[in-house]
C-alpha positions in Angstrom: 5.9 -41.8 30.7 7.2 -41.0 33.6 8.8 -43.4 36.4 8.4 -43.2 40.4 11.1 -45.4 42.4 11.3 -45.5 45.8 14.1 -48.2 45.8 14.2 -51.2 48.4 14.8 -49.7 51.8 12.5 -50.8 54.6 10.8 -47.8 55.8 7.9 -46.3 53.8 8.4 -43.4 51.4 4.5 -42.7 51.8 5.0 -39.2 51.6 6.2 -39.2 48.4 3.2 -41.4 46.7 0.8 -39.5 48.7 1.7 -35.8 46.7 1.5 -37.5 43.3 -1.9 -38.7 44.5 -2.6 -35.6 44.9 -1.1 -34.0 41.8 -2.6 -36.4 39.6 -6.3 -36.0 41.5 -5.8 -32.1 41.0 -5.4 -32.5 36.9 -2.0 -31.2 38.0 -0.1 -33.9 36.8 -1.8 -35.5 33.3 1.5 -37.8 32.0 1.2 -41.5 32.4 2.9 -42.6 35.5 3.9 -45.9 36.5 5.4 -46.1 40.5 7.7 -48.6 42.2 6.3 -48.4 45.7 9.1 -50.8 47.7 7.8 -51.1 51.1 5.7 -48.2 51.1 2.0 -48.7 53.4 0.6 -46.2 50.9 -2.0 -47.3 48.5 -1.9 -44.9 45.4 -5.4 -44.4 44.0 -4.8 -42.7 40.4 -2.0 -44.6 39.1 -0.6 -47.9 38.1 2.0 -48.9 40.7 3.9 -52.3 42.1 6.0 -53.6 44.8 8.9 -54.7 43.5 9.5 -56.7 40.1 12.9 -58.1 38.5 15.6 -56.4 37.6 15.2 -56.6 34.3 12.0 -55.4 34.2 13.3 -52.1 36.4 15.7 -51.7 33.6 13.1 -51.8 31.0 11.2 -49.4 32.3 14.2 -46.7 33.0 14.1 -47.0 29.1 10.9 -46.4 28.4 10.9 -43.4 30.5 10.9 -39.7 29.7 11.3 -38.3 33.6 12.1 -40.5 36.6 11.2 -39.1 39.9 13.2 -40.9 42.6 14.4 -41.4 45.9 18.0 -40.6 46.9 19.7 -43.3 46.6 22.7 -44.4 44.8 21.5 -47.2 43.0 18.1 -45.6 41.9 20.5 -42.6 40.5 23.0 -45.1 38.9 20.4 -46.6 36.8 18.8 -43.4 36.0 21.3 -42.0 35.0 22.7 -44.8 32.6 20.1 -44.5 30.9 20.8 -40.3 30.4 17.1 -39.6 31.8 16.1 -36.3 33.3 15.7 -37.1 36.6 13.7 -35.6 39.7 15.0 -36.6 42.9 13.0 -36.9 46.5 15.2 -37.0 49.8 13.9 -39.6 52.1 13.8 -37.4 55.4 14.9 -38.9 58.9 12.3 -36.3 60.7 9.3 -38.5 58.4 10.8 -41.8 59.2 11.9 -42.8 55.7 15.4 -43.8 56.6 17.7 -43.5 59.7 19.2 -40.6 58.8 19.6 -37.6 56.2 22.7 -38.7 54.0 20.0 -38.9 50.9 19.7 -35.2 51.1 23.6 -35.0 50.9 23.6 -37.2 47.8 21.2 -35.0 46.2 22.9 -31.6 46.8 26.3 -33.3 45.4 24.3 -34.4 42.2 22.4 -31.0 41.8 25.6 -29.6 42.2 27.0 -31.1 39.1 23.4 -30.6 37.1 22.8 -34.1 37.1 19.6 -33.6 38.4 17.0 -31.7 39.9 16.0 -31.8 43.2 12.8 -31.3 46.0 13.7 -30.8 48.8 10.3 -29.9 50.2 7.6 -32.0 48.2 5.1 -29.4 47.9 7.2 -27.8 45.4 7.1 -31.1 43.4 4.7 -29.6 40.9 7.0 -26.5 40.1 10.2 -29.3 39.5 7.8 -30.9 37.0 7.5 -27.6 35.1 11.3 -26.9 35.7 12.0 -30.8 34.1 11.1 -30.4 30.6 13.3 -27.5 30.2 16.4 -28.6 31.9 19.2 -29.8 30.1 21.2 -32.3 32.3 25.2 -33.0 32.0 25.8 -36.6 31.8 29.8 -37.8 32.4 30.8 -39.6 29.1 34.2 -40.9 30.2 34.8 -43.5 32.5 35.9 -42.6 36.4 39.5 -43.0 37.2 38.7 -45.7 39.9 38.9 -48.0 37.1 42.7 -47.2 36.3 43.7 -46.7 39.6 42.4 -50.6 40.3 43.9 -51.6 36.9 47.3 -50.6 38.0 46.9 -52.2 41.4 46.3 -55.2 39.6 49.3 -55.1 37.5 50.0 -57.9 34.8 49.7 -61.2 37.2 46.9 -63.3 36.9 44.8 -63.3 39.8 41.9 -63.9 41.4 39.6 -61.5 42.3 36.8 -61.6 44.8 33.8 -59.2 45.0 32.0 -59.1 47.9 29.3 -56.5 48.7 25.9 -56.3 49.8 22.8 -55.8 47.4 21.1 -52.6 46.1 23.0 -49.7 45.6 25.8 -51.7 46.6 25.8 -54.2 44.3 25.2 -52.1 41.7 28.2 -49.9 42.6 30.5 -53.4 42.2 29.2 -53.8 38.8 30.2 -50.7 38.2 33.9 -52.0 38.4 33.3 -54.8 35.8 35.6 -53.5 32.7 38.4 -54.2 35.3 37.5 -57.3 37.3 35.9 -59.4 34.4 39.1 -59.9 32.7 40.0 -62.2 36.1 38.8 -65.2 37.2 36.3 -64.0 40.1 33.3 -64.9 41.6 30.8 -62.6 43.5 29.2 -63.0 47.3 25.8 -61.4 48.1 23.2 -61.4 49.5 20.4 -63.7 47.8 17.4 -61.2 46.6 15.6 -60.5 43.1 18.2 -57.7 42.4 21.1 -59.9 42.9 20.0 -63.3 41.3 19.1 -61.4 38.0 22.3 -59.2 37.7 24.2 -61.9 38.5 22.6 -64.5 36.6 25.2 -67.4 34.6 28.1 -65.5 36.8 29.8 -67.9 40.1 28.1 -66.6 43.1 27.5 -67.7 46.4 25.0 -66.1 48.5 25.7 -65.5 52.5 23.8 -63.9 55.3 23.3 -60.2 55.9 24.4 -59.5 59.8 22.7 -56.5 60.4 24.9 -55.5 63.3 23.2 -58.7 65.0 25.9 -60.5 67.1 24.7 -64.0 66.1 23.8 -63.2 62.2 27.4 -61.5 62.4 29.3 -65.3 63.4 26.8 -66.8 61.0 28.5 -64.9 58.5 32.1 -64.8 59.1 31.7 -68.9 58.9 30.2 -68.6 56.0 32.7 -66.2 54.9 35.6 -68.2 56.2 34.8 -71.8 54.6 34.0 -69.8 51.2 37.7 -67.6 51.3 39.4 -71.5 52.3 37.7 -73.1 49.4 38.1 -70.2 46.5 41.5 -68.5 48.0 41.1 -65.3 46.2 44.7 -63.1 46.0 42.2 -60.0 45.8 39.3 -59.0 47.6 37.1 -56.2 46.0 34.2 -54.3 48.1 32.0 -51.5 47.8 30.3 -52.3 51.4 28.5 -53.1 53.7 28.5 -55.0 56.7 28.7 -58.2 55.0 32.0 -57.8 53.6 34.0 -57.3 56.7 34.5 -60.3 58.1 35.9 -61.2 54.6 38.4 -58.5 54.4 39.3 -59.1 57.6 39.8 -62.9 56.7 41.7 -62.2 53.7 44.0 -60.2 55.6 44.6 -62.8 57.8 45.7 -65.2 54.6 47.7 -62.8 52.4 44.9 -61.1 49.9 44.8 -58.2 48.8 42.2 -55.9 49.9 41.0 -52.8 47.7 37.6 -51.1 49.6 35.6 -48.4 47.6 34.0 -46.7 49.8 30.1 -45.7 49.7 29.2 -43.1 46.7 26.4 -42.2 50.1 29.3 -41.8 52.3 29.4 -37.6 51.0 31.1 -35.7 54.0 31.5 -38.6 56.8 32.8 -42.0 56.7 30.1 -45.4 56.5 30.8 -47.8 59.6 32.2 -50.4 57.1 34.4 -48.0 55.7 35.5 -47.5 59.5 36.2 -50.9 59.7 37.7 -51.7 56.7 40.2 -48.9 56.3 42.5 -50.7 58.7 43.3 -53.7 56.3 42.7 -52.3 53.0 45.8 -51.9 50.9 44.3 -50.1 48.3 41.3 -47.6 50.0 39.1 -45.4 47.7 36.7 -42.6 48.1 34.4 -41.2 45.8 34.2 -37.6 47.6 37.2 -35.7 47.9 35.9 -34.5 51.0 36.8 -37.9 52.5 40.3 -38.0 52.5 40.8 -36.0 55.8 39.0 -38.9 57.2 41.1 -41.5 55.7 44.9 -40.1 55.6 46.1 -43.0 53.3 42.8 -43.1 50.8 43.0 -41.8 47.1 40.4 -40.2 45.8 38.7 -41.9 42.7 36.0 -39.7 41.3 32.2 -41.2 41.6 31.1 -44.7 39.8 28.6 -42.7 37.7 
């Protein structure tokens, strides 16, 4: 079987759905395909597809799989390649409207690089990756990234009480990432409330706050929110893998005496991510998952990619 995600971004990936259409109408493509369409407009005609579903069920189905053809972004790549899949990936293009810039194609060359995956970069070559699939041979990383010591040290032996904030997606799934480090602490998580989030962090303390979106108003929603949630739980460290959300509770923290430890985006490749920008200043402990960062941040240490 073969799975098609297009993740949860808010522009179509019609493009995409369109050329299996075609593929499948063409007796090119025969396998059974199921397709995650997201917020795609495109109505596929010769295979099963859906919206979105739970988590759980998105896990289930990266199981079942044989190939998974997917967007470029981290968290559809994280899961796939948990699961030691072969994988196919699709940039979403800025010049088709299918995000608001080209860092997915960055992603891609870094994990084609490493022969994670394969990758089509122009999608009518999609049926020669599907011949290439079956052959290739993937390298998956068995051992665990050194992010995990280099947080564990920071730590130390106190006991403590750890804070991770971040937003949902790839984000989220990035944080969880973390958890042989964190779960040993007494810690609680803050999100923001969608499918995604309320199953992974189901029976775990959670509160859920508002997503600013760079929108002056949602932004002093949340850093009230933010603010009576850091007075009532006074965590001694603050953990994020981004976005915009967790700023105003770094910046908070600061303020009180936490810690802060920022992993920057594994999408931020060759240029920082605005919240990196912003949270650089405060963090006491600043990681980056591309080497290529650290010109950008002088004082960052470099902690290999949550993959």
């Amino acid at each position: 079987m073969i799975l098609v995600s297009v993740g949860t971004h808010t522009q179509p990936f019609n493009r995409l759905l369109e050329k299996i259409d075609e593929l499948i109408g063409k007796g090119i493509l025969k396998e059974k395909l199921i397709a995650q369409i997201g917020n795609s407009t495109y109505v596929p005609k010769n295979y099963e597809y859906f919206t979105f579903v739970s988590e759980k069920k998105i896990q289930e189905l990266n199981k079942k799989a044989n190939i998974i053809i997917t967007q470029a972004g981290a968290g559809s790549i994280i899961t796939a390649l948990k699961y030691k899949k072969k994988i196919i990936v699709v940039p979403r293009l800025k010049k088709f409207n299918e995000h608001v810039n080209d860092h997915q194609v960055q992603i891609a060359k870094i994990f084609e690089k490493q022969r994670k995956v394969l990758v089509c970069y122009d999608i009518n070559d999609l049926d020669k990756i599907l011949r290439k699939i079956k052959k290739f041979k993937p390298k998956f990383k068995n051992e665990k990234p050194k992010m995990l010591k280099i947080i564990k040290r920071f730590f130390g032996k106190r006991k403590i009480k750890v804070c991770i904030i971040c937003s949902a997606g790839g984000h989220l799934i990035e944080a969880m990432q973390l958890s042989p480090v964190f779960s040993r602490y007494k810690h609680y998580f803050l999100t923001i409330e969608r499918e995604q989030s309320k199953e992974l962090l189901k029976n775990k303390k959670v509160f859920y706050i508002l997503d600013p979106r760079r929108n002056p108003i949602k932004v002093l929603i949340n850093l009230f929110q933010a603010f009576r949630i850091f007075m009532r739980e006074k965590p001694d460290v603050i953990i994020s893998t981004g976005a915009g959300i967790a700023i105003p509770t770094c910046y908070i923290g600061k303020l009180f005496g936490s810690k802060i430890i920022f992993v920057e985006s594994i999408a931020a490749v060759t240029k920082p991510s605005l919240s990196g920008r912003f949270a650089y200043p405060v963090a006491d402990l600043f990681i980056v998952q591309w080497d290529g960062l650290l010109s950008f941040y002088r004082k960052a240490v470099y902690g290999d990619q949550l993959i």
